[in-house]
RODORO-599065 format. One line per field, with one value per residue (C-alpha): residue number from 0; residue in one letter; z negated, x, y. Coordinates in steps of 0.2 Angstrom, whole numbers, plus 5000, padded with zeros to 4 digits. Example, Ala and Ser with C-alpha at 12.3 -4.5 7.8 and 13.67 -1.06 7.14 Angstrom:
// residues 2
i	c(0, 1)
aa	c(A, S)
Z	c(4961, 4964)
X	c(5062, 5068)
Y	c(4978, 4995)
This chain:
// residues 260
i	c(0, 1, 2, 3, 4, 5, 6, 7, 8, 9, 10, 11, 12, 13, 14, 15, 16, 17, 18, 19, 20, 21, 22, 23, 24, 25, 26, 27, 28, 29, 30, 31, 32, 33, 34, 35, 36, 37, 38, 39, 40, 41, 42, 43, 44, 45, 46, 47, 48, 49, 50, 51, 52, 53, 54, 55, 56, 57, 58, 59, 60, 61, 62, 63, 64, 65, 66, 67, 68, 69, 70, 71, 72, 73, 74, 75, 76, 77, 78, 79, 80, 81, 82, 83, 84, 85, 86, 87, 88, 89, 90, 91, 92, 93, 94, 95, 96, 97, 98, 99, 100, 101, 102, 103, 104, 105, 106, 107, 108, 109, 110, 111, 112, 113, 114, 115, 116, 117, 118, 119, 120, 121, 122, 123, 124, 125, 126, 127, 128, 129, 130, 131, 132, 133, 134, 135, 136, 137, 138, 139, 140, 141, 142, 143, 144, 145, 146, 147, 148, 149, 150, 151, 152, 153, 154, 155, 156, 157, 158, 159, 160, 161, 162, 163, 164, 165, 166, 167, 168, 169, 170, 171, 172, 173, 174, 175, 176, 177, 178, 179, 180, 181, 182, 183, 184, 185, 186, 187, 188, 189, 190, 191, 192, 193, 194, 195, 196, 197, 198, 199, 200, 201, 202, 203, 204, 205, 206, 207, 208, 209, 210, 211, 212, 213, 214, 215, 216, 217, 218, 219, 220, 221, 222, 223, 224, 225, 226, 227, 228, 229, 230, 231, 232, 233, 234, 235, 236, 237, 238, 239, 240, 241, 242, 243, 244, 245, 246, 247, 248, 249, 250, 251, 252, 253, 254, 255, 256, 257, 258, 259)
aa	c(X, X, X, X, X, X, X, X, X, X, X, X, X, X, X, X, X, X, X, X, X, X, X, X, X, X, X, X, X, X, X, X, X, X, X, X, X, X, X, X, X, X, X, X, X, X, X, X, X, X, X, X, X, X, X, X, X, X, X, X, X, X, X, X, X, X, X, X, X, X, X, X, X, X, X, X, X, X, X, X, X, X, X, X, X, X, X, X, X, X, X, X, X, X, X, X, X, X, X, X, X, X, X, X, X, X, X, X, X, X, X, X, X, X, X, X, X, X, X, X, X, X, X, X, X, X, X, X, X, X, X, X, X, X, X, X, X, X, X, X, X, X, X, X, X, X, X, X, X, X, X, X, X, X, X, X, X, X, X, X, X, X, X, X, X, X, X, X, X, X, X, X, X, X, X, X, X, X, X, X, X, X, X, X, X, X, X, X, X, X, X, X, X, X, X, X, X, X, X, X, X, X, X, X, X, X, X, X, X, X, X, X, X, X, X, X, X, X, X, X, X, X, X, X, X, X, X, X, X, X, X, X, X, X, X, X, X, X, X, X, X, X, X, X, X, X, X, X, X, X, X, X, X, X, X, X, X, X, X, X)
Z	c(5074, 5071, 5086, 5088, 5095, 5102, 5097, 5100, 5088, 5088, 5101, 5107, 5103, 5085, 5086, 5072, 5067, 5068, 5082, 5078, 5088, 5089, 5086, 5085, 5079, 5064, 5062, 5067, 5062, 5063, 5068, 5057, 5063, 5047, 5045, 5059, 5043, 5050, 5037, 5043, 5042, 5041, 5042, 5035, 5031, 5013, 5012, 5019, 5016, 5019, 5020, 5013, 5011, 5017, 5011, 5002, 4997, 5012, 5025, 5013, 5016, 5034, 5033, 5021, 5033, 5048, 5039, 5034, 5053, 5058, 5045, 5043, 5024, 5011, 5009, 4996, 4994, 4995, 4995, 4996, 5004, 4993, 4981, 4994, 4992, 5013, 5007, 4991, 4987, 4995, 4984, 4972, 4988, 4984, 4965, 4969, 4977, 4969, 4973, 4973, 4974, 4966, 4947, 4954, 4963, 4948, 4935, 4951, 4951, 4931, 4926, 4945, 4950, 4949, 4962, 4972, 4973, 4978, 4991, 5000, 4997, 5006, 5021, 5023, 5014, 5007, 4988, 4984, 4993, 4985, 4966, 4969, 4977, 4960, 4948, 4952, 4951, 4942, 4939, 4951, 4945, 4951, 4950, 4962, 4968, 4979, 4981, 4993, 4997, 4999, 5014, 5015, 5033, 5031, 5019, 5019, 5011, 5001, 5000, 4992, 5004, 4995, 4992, 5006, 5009, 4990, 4980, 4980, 4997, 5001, 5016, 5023, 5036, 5044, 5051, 5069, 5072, 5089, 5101, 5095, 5085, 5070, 5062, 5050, 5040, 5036, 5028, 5030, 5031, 5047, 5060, 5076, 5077, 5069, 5063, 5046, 5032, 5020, 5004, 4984, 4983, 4997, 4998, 5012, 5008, 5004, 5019, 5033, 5024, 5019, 5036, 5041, 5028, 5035, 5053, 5047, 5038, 5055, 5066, 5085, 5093, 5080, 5080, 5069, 5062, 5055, 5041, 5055, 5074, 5086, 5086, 5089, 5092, 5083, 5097, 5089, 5072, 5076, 5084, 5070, 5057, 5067, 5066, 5046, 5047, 5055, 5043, 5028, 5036, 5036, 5047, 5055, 5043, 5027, 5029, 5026, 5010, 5001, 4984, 4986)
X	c(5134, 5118, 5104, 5090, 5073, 5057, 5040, 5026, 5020, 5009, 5013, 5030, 5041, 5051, 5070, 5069, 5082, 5069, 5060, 5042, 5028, 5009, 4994, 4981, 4981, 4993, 4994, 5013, 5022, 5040, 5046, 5062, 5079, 5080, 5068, 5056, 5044, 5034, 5030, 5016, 5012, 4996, 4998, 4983, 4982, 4985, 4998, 5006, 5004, 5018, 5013, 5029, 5045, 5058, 5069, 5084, 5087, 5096, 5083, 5071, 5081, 5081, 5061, 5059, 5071, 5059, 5043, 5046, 5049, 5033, 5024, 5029, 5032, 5036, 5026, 5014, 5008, 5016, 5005, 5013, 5004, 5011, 5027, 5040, 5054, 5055, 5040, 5045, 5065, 5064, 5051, 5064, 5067, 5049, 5047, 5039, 5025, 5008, 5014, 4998, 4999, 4991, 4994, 5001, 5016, 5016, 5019, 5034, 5043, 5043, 5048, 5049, 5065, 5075, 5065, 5067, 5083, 5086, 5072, 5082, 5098, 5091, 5084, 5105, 5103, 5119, 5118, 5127, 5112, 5099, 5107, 5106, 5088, 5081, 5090, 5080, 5064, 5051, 5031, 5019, 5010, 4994, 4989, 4973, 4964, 4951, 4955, 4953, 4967, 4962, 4974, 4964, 4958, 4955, 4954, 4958, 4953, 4964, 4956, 4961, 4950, 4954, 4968, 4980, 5000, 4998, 4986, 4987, 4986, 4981, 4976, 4974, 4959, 4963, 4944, 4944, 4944, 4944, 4940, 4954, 4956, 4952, 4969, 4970, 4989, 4986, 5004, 5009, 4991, 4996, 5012, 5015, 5034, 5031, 5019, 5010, 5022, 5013, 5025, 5021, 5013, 5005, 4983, 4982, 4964, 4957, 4965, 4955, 4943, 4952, 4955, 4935, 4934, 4950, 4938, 4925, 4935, 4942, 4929, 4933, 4939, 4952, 4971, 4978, 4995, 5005, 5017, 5029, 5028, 5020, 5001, 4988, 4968, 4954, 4957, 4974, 4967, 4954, 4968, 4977, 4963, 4960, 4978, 4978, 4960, 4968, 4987, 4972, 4963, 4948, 4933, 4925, 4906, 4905, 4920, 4916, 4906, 4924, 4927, 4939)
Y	c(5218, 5214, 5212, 5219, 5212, 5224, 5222, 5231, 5247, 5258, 5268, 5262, 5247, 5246, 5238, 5223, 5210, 5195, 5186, 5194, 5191, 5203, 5190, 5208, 5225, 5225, 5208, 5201, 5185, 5180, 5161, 5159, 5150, 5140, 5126, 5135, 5143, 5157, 5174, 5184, 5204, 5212, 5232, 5244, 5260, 5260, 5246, 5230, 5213, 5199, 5181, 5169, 5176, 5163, 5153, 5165, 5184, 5186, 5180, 5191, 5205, 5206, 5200, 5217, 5228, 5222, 5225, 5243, 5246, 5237, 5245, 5262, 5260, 5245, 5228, 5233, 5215, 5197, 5181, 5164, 5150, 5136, 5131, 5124, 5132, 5138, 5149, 5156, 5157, 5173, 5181, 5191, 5202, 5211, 5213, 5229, 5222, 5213, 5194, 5185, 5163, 5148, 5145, 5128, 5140, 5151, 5136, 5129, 5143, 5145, 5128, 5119, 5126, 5112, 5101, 5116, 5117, 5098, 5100, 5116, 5106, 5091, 5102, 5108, 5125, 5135, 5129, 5147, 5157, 5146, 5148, 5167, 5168, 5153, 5165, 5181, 5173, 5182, 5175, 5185, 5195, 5188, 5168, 5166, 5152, 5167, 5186, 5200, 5211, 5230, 5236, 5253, 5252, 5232, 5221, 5202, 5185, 5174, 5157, 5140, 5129, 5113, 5099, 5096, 5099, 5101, 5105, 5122, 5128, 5145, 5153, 5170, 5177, 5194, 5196, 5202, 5219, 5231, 5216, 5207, 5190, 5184, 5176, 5162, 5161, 5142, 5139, 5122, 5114, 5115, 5112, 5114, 5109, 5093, 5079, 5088, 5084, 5071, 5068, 5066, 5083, 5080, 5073, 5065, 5059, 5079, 5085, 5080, 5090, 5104, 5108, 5107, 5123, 5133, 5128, 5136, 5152, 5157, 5149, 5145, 5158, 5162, 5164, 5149, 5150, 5138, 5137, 5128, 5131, 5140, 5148, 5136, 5136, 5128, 5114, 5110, 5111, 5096, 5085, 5087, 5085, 5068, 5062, 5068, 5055, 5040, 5042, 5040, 5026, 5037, 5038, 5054, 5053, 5065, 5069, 5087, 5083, 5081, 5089, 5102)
C-alpha cells in the first residue's frame, strides 16, 4: 500500500506519495529519503517546471506521479542543477519535457556515465536500479549556461553564477509574487545536512564568490534552497560562504571581484 502525504493546493490539500513542502504560491520542493537531495516545483499557468529529478526511474516515477497532482497537469520543463548522478539518474522519467542543464551535464551524461555509476554505487545505491535509470538516458534538449523559462503566468531565471560544487552549477530564481518570497533552487552550492561537499569537481577557490552572486540573484529576504537539507536564509548562505573562505585559506577583500 503506498502512503499518502497532504500538501497544500490551490484550494484544498492534494494526497501525494513524497514528503513535499510549499515555499510560496506554486513553488514546492520535496526532501528525498535517499541521499537527503531536494527536487523543486514551480507551477504556472501554462506549464510546470521540475528542478532535478533524483537519483533512479523509480524515485522519478513517484516525483512525476506527485507533480501532475500538485500541478494540475505534466512537467512541462526539467532543469538540472549539476551532473551528480542524485540530480540526474532520474531524468529518462521526463523525455517529454524540454530538459534544460549546463553543456558540462550534457557532455556527463553522454560519455560520463561510467563515473556516475561508481559515485551512486559508492553512496549504497541498488546497482540494478542505477543500470536501468544510465540506460535510458537521452541528451537534453537544451545546454544552457543563462535562460528564462516561460510558465505562462511567471517566468523564471536560469543562471550559471560561476565556478563551485562544479563547474557547472546552475541555479533557479522564482521572483516573488503575491507578497510572498522570492526562492532561490541553489542545487548543491549549498547544503544544510552536511558540511558543502568539496571533491575533484569541486572549485573551492571560485565558490566563495559564486555564492556572493547567487546572494545577490535572490537578495535578503529570499527563500534559499539547497541541493541537500532544509531551507535556509541569506544568513545561512554568508556562514557558509565564510566556511567555503576559510577551507581555501582565503580572506574576506575582493573576493566578489572573482572570474566566474
Amino acid at each position: 500500500m503506498v502512503a499518502y502525504t497532504a500538501v497544500p493546493g490551490r484550494a484544498t490539500f492534494l494526497l501525494v506519495r513524497l514528503p513535499w513542502e510549499r515555499l510560496a504560491d506554486g513553488v514546492h520542493r520535496c526532501r528525498l529519503e535517499f541521499c537527503d537531495v531536494t527536487v523543486g516545483l514551480v507551477r504556472g499557468a501554462a506549464g510546470a517546471l521540475l528542478i532535478d529529478t533524483g537519483s533512479t526511474l523509480v524515485e522519478a516515477a513517484a516525483i512525476d506521479a506527485d507533480a501532475r497532482r500538485i500541478a494540475g497537469g505534466p512537467v512541462t520543463h526539467v532543469m538540472l542543477t549539476h551532473k551528480h548522478f542524485d540530480h540526474v539518474l532520474g531524468s529518462p522519467v521526463f523525455a517529454d519535457a524540454d530538459v534544460y542543464c549546463a553543456p558540462e551535464v550534457a557532455d556527463c551524461l553522454a560519455s560520463g556515465t561510467d563515473r556516475l555509476r561508481d559515485d551512486a554505487l559508492s553512496h549504497g545505491a541498488d546497482a540494478a536500479e542505477i543500470d536501468r535509470a544510465i540506460a535510458a538516458l537521452r541528451p537534453p534538449r537544451h545546454r544552457i549556461h543563462d535562460t528564462v523559462i516561460d510558465l505562462g503566468d511567471r517566468r523564471v531565471t536560469v543562471t550559471h553564477p560561476g565556478r563551485g560544487h562544479t563547474t557547472g552549477d546552475l541555479v533557479v530564481v522564482v521572483a516573488a509574487a503575491d507578497g510572498g518570497p522570492a526562492v532561490v533552487f541553489t542545487g548543491d552550492l549549498v547544503e544544510e545536512s552536511a558540511d558543502p561537499c568539496v571533491d575533484s569537481d569541486s572549485d573551492l577557490g571560485a565558490w566563495p564568490a559564486t555564492l556572493e552572486r547567487v546572494l545577490a540573484l535572490g537578495g535578503p529576504d529570499a527563500v534559499y534552497v539547497p541541493g541537500h537539507g532544509t531551507v535556509v536564509d541569506a544568513e545561512f548562505v554568508r556562514r557558509q560562504r565564510d566556511w567555503l573562505l576559510a577551507a581555501g585559506g582565503h580572506d574576506r577583500v575582493g573576493i566578489g571581484d572573482a572570474d566566474p
